[in-house]
C-alpha angles and dihedrals in degrees: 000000000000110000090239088061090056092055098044087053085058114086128242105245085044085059097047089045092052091043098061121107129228114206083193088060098051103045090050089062095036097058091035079059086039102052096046088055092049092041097048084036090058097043095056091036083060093046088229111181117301087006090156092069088055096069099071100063085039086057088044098057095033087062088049096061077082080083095057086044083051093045093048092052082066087046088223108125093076139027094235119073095211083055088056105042091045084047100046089047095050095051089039089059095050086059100048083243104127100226102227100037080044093058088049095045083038097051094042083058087051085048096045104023108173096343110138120254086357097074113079087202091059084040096053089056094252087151120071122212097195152039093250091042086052099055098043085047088053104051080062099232097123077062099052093043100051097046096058093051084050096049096038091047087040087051079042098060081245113146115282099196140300094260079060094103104218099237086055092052104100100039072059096051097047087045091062094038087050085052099041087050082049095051102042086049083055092051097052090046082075087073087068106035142352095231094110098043084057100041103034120009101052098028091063081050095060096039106046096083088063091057095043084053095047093051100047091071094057092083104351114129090006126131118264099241140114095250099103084205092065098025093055142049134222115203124205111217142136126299094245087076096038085055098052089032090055076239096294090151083086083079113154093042082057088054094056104044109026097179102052099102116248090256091063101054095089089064088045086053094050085060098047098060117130088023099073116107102184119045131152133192098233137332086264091060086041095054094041096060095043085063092050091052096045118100 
């Protein structure tokens, strides 16, 4: 079955139903994701026994608040649209992901998903070819890097990118001057004291390769066609991941209906069994068989 076959075959009050949002919903998850940064934040803040290790899971769930960022450029986790747009640029600027470049380059992904030379995600080199190209794309500096020369050529007035409408260029444009400021401000605090380097800096070091490896299984391996059930993967795996991932596992059911908010895509996966193409039993087998595949 084509996934817009699958839609048209919903009815309409079922879609609109699906597609409501639920503010209660969203600021649950959003304070249970809360309250695990600022708790494994203070602990290491307060250099409690073992607080290195902490860093780790801080740096885990810190990285995944890309998936918030994801979810607010949808404007789904909440009913208001101010509550979503303050939301996705905080998280986005935790991340280093400027919020509003990040929902053009994001929509033209959802218009384009997987399509050669169409995709930006293809175009930016988010799928690696190789072993080598897979390690370097895992420790998460290709990230890093590119993300600074995007925010320093967006601050610049460079070319952000052609799904950046015109008319939406300098908005662009204010947004990475305001980050880079901010930057630049977070740098110099290390002057007068070492807290950020410990509960932010290295922490989103150390947890970026989960996320690459997260991501990776979204669309990886998957055929380059316009069906979202061939051209993206769901992956079954533990709700300690579809919490901190706002339940974007449930990929391709995202895909499909982009609109549906992240806490009803359980129930759009209930309906899809027997039409998904990719699937994967877990992000470990996942990963297992990409290696396998890789030159």
């Amino acid at each position: 079955m084509h996934h817009k076959d699958f839609v048209s075959n919903l009815g309409s009050n079922d879609l609109i139903e699906l597609q409501r949002r639920d503010t209660g919903a969203g600021l649950r998850h959003l304070l249970g994701h809360a309250a695990v940064i600022l708790g494994l934040a203070a602990f290491v803040w307060l250099k409690l026994p073992l607080w290195p290790l902490a860093m780790l899971p801080l740096g885990i769930a810190l990285v995944f608040l890309f998936t918030l960022e994801h979810e607010a450029t949808h404007k789904t986790p909440f009913r208001a649209e101010w509550l979503n747009e303050a939301v996705g640029h905080v998280a986005g600027a935790l991340i280093l992901q400027p919020f509003l470049w990040f929902r053009y380059f994001h929509m033209a992904h959802h218009r384009f998903t997987n399509i050669p030379d169409k995709d930006p995600e293809l175009l930016a080199g988010h799928k690696p070819d190789s072993k080598a190209a897979y390690v370097w794309h895992v420790s998460g500096m290709p990230y890093w890097i590119g993300m600074v020369k995007q925010l320093v050529g967006n601050a610049l007035g460079r070319d952000p990118g052609d799904f950046v409408p015109r008319g939406a260029r300098k908005k662009v444009m204010r947004e990475a001057q305001i980050l880079v400021g901010f930057y630049v401000a977070a740098a110099a605090s290390i002057f007068v004291s070492d807290v950020l380097i410990w509960i932010w800096g290295v922490p989103l070091l150390l947890g970026m390769p989960f996320l690459r490896l997260y991501l990776l299984a979204e669309h990886g391996r998957c055929a380059f066609v316009s069906n979202m059930f061939e051209n993206t993967r769901t992956t079954y795996t533990n709700r300690i991941v579809r919490f901190f991932a706002w339940n974007m596992p449930y990929h391709a059911e995202h895909h499909t209906l982009p609109n549906v908010p992240f806490h009803r895509l359980p129930e759009v996966h209930t309906r899809m069994q027997g039409h998904l193409c990719e699937t994967s039993d877990g992000y470990i087998a996942f990963t297992s068989e990409s290696l396998r595949a890789l030159k």
